[in-house]
Biopython code that builds the backbone (N, CA, C, O; Angstrom):
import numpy as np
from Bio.PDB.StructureBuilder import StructureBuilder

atoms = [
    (1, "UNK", "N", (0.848, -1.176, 0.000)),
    (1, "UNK", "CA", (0.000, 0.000, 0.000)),
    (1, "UNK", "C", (0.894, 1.239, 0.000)),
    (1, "UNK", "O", (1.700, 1.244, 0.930)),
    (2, "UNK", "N", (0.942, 2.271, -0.805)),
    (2, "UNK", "CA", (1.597, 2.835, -1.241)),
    (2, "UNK", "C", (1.188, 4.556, -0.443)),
    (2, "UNK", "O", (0.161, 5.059, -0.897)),
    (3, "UNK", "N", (1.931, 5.388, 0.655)),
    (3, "UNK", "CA", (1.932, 6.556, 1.414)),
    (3, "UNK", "C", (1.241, 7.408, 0.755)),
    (3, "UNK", "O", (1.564, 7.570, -0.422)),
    (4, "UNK", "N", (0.003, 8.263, 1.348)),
    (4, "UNK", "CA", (-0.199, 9.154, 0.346)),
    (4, "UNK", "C", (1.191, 10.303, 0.512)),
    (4, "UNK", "O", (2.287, 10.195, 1.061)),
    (5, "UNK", "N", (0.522, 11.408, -0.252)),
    (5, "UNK", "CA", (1.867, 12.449, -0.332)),
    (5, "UNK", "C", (0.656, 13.397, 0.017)),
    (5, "UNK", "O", (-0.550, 13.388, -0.226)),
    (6, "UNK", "N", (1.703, 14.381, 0.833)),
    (6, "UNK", "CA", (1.488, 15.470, 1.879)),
    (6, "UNK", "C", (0.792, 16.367, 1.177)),
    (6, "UNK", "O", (1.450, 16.785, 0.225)),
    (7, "UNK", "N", (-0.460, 16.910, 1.280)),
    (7, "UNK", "CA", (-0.742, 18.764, 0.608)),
    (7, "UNK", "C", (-0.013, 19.477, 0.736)),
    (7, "UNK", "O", (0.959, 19.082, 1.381)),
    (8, "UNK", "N", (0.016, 20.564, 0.369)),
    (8, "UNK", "CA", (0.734, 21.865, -0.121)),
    (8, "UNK", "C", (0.275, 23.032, 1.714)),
    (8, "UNK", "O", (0.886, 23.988, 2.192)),
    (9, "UNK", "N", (-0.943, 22.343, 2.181)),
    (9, "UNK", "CA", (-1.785, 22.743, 3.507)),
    (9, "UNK", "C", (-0.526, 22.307, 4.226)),
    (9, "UNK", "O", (0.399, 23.057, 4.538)),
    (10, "UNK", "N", (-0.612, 20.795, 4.489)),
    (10, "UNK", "CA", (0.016, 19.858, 5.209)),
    (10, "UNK", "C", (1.514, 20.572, 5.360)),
    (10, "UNK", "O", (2.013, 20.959, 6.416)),
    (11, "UNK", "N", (2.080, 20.644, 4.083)),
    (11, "UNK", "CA", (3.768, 21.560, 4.231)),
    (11, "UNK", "C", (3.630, 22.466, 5.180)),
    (11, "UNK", "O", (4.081, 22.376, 6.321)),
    (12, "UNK", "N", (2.867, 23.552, 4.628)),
    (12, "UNK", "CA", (2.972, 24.717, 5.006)),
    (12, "UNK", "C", (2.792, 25.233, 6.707)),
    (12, "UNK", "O", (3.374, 26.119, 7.333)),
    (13, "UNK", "N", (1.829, 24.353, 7.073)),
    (13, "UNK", "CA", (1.160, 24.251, 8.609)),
    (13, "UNK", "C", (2.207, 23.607, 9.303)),
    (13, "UNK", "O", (2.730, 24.216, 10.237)),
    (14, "UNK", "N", (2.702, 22.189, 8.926)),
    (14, "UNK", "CA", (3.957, 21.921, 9.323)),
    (14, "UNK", "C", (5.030, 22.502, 9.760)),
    (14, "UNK", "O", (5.385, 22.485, 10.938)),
    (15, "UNK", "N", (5.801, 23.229, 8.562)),
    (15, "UNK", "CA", (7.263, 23.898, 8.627)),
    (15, "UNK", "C", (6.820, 25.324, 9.029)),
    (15, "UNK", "O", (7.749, 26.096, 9.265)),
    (16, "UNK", "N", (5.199, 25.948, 9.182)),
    (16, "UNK", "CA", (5.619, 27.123, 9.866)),
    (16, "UNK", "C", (5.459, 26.767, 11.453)),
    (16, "UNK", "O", (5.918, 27.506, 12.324)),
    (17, "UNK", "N", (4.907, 25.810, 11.672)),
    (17, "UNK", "CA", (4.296, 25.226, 13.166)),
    (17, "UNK", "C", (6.475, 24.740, 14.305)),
    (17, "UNK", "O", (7.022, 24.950, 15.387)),
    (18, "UNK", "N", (6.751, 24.056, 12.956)),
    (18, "UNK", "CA", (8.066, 23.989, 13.355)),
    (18, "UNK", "C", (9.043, 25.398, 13.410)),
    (18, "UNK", "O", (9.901, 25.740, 14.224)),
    (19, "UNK", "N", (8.643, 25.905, 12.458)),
    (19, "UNK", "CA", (9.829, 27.481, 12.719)),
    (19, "UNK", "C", (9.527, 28.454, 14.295)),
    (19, "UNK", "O", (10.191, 29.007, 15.173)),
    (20, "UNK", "N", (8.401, 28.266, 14.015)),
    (20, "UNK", "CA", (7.847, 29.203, 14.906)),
    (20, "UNK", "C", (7.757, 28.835, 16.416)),
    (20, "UNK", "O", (7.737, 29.645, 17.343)),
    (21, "UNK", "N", (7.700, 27.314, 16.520)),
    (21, "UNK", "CA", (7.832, 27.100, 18.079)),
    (21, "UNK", "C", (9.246, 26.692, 18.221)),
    (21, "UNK", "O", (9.601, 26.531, 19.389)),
    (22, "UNK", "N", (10.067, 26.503, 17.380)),
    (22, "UNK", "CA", (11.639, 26.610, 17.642)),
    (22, "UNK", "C", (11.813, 27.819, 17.894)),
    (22, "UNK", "O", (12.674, 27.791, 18.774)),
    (23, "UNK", "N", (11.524, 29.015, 17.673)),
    (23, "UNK", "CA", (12.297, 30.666, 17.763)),
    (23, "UNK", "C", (11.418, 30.720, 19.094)),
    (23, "UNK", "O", (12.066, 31.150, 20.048)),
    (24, "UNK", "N", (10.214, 30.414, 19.356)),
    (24, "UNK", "CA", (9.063, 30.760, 20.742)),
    (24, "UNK", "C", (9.741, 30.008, 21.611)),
    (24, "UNK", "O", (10.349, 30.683, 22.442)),
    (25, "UNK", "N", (9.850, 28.897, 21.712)),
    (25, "UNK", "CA", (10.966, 27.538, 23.164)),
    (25, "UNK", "C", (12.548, 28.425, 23.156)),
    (25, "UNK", "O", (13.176, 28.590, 24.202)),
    (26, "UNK", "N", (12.854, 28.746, 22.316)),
    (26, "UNK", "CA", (14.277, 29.230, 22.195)),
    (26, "UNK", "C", (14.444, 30.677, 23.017)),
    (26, "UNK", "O", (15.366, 30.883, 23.806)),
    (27, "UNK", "N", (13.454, 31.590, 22.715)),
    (27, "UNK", "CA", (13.521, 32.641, 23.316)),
    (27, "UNK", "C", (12.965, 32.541, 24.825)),
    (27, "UNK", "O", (13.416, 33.178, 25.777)),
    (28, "UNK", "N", (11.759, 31.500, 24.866)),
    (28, "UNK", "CA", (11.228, 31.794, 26.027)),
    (28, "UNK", "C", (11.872, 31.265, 27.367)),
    (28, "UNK", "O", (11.512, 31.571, 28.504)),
    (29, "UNK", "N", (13.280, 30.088, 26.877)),
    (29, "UNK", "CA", (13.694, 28.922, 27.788)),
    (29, "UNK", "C", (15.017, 29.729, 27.613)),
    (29, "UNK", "O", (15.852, 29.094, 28.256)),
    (30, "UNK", "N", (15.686, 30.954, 26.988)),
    (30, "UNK", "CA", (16.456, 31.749, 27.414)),
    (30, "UNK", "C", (18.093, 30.233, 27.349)),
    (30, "UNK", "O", (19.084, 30.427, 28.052)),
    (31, "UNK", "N", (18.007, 29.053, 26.511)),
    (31, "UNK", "CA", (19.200, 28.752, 26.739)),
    (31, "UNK", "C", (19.972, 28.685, 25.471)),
    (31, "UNK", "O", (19.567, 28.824, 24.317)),
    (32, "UNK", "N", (21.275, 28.419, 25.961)),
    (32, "UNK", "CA", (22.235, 28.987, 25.298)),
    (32, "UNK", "C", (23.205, 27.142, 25.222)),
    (32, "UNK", "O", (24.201, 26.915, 24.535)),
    (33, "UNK", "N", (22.758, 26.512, 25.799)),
    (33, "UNK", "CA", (23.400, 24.928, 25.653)),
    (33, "UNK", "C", (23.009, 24.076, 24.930)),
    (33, "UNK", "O", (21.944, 23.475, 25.067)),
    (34, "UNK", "N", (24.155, 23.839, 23.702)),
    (34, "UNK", "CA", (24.146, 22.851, 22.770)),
    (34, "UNK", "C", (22.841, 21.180, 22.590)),
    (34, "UNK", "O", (22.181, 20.682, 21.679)),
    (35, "UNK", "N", (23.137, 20.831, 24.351)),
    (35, "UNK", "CA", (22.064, 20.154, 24.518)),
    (35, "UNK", "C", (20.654, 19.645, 24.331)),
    (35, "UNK", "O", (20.115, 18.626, 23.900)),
    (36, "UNK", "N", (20.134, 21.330, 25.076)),
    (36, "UNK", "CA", (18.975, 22.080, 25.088)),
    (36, "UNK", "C", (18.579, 22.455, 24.234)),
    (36, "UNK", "O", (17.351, 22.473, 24.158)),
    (37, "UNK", "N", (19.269, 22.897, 23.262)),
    (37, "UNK", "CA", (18.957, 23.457, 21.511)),
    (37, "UNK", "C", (18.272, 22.436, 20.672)),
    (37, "UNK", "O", (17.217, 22.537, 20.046)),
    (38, "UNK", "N", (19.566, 20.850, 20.858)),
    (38, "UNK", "CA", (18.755, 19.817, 20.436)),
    (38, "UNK", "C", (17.396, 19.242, 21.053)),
    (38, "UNK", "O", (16.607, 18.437, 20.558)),
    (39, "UNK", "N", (17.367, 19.804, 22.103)),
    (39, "UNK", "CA", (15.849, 18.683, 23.063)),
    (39, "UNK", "C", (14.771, 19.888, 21.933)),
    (39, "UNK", "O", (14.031, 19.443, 21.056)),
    (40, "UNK", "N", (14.898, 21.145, 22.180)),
    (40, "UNK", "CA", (14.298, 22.167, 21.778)),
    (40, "UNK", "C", (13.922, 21.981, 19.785)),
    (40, "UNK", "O", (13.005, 22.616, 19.263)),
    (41, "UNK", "N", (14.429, 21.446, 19.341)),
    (41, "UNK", "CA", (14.564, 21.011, 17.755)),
    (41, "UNK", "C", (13.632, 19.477, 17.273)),
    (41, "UNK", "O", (13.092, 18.948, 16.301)),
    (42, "UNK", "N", (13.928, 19.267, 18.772)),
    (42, "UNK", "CA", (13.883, 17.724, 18.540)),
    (42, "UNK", "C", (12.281, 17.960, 18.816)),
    (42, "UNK", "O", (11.491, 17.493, 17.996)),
    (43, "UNK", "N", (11.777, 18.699, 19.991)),
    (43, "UNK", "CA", (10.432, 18.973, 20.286)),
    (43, "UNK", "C", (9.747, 19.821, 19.243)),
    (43, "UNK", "O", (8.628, 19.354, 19.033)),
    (44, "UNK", "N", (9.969, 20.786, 18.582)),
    (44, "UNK", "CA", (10.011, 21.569, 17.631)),
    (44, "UNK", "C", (9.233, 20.503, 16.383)),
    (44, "UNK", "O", (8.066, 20.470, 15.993)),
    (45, "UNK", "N", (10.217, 19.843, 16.061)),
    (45, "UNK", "CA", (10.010, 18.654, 14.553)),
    (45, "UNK", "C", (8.737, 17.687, 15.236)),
    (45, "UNK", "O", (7.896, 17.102, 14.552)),
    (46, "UNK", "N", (8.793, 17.669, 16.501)),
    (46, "UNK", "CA", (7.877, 16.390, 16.453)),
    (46, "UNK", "C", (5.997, 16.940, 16.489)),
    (46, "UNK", "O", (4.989, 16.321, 16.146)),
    (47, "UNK", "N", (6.195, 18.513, 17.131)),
    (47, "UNK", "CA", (4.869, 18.883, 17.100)),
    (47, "UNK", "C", (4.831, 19.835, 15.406)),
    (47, "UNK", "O", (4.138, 20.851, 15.340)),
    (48, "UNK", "N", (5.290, 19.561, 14.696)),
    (48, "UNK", "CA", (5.417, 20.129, 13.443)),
    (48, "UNK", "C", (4.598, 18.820, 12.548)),
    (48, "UNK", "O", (3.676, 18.820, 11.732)),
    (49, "UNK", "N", (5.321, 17.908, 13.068)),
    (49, "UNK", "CA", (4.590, 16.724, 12.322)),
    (49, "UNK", "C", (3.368, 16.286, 12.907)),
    (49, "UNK", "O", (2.628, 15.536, 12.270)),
    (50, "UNK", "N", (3.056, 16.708, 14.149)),
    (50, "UNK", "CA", (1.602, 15.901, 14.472)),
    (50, "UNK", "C", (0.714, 17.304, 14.038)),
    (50, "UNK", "O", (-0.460, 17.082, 13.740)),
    (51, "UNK", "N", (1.113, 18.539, 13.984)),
    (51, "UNK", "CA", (0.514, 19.445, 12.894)),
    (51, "UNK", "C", (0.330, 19.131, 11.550)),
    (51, "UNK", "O", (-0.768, 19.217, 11.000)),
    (52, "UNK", "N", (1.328, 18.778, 11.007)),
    (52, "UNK", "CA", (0.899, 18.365, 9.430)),
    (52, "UNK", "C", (-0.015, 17.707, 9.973)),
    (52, "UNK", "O", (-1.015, 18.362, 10.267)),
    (53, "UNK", "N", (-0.024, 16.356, 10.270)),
    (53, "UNK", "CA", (-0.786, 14.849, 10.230)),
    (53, "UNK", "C", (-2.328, 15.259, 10.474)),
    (53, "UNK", "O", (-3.111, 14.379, 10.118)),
    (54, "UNK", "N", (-2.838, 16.268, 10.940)),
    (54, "UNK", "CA", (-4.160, 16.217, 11.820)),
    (54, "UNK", "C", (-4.491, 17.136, 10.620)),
    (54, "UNK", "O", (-5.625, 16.958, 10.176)),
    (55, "UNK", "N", (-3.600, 18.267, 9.876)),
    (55, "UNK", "CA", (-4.617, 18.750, 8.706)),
    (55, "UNK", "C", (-5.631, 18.182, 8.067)),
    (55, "UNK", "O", (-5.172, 17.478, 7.168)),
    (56, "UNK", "N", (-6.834, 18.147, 8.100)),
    (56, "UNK", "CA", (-7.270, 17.450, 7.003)),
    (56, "UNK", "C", (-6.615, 17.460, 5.424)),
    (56, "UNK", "O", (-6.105, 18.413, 4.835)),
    (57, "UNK", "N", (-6.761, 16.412, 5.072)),
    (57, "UNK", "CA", (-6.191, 16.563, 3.993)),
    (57, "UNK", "C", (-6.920, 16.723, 2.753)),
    (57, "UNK", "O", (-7.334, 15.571, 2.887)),
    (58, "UNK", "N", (-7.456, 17.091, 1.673)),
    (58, "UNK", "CA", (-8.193, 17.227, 0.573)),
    (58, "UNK", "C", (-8.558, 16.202, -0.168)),
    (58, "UNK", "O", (-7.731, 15.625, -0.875)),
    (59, "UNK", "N", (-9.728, 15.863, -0.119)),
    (59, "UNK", "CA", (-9.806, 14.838, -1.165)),
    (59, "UNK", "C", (-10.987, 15.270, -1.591)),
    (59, "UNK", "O", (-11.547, 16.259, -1.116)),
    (60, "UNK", "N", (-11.591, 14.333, -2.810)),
    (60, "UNK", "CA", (-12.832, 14.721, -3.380)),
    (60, "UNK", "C", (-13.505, 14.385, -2.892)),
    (60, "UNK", "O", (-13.584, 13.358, -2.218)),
    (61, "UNK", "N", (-14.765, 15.822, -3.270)),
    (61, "UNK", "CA", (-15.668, 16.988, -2.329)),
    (61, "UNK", "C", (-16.654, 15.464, -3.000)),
    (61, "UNK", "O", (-16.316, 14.830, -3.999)),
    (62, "UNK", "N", (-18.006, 15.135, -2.050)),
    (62, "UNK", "CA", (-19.068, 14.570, -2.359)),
    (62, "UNK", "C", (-19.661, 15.187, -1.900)),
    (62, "UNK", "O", (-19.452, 15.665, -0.785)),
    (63, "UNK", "N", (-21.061, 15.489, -2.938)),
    (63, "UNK", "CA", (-22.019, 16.330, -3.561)),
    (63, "UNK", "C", (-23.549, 15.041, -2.968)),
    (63, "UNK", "O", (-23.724, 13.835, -3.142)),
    (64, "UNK", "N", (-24.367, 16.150, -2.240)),
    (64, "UNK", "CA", (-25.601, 15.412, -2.266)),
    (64, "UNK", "C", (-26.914, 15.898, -3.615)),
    (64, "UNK", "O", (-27.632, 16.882, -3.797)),
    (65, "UNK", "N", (-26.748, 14.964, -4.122)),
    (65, "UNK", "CA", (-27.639, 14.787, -4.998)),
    (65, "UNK", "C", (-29.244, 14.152, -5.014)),
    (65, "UNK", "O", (-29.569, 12.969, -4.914)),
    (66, "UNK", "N", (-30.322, 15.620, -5.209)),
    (66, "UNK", "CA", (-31.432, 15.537, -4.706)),
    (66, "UNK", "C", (-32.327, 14.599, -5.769)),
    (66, "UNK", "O", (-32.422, 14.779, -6.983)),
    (67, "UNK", "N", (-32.923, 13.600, -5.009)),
    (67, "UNK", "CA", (-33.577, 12.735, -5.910)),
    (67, "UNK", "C", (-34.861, 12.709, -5.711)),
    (67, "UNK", "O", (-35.425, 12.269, -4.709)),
    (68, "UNK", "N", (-35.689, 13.501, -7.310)),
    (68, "UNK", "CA", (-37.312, 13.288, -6.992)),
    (68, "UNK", "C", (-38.023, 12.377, -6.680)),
    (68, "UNK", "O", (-37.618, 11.242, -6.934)),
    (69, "UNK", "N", (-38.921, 12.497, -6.228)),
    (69, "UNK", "CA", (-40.047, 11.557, -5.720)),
    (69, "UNK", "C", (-40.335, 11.384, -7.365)),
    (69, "UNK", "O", (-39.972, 12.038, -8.343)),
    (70, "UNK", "N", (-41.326, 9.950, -7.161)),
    (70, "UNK", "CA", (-41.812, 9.478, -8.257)),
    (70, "UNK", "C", (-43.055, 10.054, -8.760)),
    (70, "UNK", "O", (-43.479, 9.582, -9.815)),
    (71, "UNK", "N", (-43.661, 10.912, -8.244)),
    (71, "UNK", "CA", (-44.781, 11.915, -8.466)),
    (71, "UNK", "C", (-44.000, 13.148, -9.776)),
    (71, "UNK", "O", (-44.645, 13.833, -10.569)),
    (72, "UNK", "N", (-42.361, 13.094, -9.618)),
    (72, "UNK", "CA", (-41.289, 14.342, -10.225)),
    (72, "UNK", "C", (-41.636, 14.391, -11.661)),
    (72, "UNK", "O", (-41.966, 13.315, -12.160)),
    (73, "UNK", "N", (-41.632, 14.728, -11.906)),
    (73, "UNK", "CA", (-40.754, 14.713, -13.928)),
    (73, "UNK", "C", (-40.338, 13.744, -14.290)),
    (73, "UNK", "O", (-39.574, 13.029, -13.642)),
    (74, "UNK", "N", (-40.705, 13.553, -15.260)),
    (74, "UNK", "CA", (-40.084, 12.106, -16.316)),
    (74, "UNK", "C", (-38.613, 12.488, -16.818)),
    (74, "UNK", "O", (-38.509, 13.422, -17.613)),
    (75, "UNK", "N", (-37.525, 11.836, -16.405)),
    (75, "UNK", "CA", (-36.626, 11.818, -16.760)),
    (75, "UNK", "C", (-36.052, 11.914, -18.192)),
    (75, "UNK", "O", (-36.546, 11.322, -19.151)),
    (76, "UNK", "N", (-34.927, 12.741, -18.252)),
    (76, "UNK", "CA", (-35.046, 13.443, -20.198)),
    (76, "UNK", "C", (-33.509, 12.751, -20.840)),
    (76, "UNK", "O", (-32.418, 12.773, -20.270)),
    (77, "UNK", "N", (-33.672, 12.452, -21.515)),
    (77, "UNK", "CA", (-32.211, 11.675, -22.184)),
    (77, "UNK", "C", (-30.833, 12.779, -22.346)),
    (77, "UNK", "O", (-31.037, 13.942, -22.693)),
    (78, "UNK", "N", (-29.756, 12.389, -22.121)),
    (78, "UNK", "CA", (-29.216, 13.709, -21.981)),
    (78, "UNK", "C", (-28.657, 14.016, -23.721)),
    (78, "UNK", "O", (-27.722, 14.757, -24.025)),
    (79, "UNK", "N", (-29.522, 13.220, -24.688)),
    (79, "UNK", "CA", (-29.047, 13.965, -25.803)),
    (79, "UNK", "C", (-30.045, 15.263, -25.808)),
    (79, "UNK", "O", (-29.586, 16.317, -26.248)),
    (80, "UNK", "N", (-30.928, 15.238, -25.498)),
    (80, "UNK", "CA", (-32.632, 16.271, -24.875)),
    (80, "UNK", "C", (-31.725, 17.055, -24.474)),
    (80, "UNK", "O", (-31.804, 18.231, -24.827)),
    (81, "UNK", "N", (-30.821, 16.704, -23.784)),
    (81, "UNK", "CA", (-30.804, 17.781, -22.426)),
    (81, "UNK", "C", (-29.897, 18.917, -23.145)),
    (81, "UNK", "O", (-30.071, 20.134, -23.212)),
    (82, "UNK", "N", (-28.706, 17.956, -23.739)),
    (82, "UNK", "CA", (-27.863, 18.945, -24.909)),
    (82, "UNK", "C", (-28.112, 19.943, -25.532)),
    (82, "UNK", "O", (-27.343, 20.857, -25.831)),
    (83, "UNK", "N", (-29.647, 19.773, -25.857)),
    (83, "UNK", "CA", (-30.095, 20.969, -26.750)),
    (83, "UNK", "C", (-30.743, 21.834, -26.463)),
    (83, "UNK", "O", (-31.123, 22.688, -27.263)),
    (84, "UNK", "N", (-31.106, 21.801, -24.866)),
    (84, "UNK", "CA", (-31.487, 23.430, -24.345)),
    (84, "UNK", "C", (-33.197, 22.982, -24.335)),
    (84, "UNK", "O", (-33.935, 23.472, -23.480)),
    (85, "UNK", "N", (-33.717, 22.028, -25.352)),
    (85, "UNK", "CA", (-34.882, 21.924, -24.915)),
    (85, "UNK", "C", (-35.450, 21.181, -23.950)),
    (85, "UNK", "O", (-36.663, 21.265, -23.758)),
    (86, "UNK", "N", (-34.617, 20.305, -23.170)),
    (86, "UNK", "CA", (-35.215, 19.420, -22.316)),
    (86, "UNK", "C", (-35.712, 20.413, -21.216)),
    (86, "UNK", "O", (-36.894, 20.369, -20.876)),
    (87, "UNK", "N", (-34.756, 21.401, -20.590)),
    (87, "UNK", "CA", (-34.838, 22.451, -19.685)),
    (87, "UNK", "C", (-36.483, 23.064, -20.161)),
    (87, "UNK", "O", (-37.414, 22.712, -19.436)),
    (88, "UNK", "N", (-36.668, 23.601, -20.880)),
    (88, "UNK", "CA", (-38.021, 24.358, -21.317)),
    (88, "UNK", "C", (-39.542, 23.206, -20.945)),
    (88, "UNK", "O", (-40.631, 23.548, -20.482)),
    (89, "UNK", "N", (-39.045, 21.731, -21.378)),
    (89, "UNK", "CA", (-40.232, 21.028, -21.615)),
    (89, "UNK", "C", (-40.166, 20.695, -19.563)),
    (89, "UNK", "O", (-41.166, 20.671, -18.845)),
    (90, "UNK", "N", (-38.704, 20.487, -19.085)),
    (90, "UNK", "CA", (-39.353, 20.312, -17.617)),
    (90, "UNK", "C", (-39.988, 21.301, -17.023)),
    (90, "UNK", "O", (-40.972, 21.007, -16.345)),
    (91, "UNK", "N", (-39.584, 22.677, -17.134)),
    (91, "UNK", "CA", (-40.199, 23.590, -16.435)),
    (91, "UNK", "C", (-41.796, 23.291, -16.953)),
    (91, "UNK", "O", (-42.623, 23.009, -16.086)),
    (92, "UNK", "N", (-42.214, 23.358, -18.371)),
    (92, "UNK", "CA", (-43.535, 23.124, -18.643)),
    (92, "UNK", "C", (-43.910, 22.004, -17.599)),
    (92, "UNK", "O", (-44.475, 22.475, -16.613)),
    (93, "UNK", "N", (-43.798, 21.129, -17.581)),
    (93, "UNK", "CA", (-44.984, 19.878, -16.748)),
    (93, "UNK", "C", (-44.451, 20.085, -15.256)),
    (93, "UNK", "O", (-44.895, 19.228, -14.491)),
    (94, "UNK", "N", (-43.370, 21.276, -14.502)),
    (94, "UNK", "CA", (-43.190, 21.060, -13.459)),
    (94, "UNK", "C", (-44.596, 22.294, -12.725)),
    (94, "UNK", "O", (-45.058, 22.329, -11.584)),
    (95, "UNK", "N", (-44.958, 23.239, -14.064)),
    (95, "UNK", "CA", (-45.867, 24.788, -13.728)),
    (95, "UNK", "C", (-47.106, 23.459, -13.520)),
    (95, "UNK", "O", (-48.265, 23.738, -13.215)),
]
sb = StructureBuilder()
sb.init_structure("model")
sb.init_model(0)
sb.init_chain("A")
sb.init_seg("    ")
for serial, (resi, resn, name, xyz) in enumerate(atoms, 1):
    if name == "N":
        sb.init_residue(resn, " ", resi, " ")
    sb.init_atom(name, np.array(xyz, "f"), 0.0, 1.0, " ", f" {name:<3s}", serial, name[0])
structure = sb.get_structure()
């Protein structure tokens, strides 16, 4: 089964979710040790990715499609429909 691939959403929410709480932990935890930089990077990347992951991701939109009662209109062939007259003859039997 083959990974989907990330939206263009998914990037973006990601790598700004990661920039931005690396410079926010960095300034707010005031350190200056090699260590700490990595715990701080390392925490950084991991809530960057559970940001991407929870984006929804886009897929195709489903449409509810209203279906007449059998009392409705007689259904029109869509070569009918092509030519602009099917539209005219439903409105007639719908008045």
């Amino acid at each position: 089964m083959a990974m989907p691939r990330p939206t263009v959403a998914q990037l973006a929410y990601g790598s700004l979710t990661v920039v931005l709480s690396t410079f926010a932990m960095l300034l707010l935890s005031r350190t200056t040790s090699a260590g700490w930089i990595a715990v701080v990077t390392v925490v950084a990347l991991a809530l960057g990715l559970l940001v991407a992951m929870t984006v929804p991701a886009s897929g195709p939109r489903t449409v509810a499609v209203h279906r007449p009662s059998t009392a409705g209109p007689a259904p029109v062939s869509v070569g009918a429909r092509a030519s602009g007259r099917a539209d005219e003859a439903v409105r007639r039997r719908a008045a």
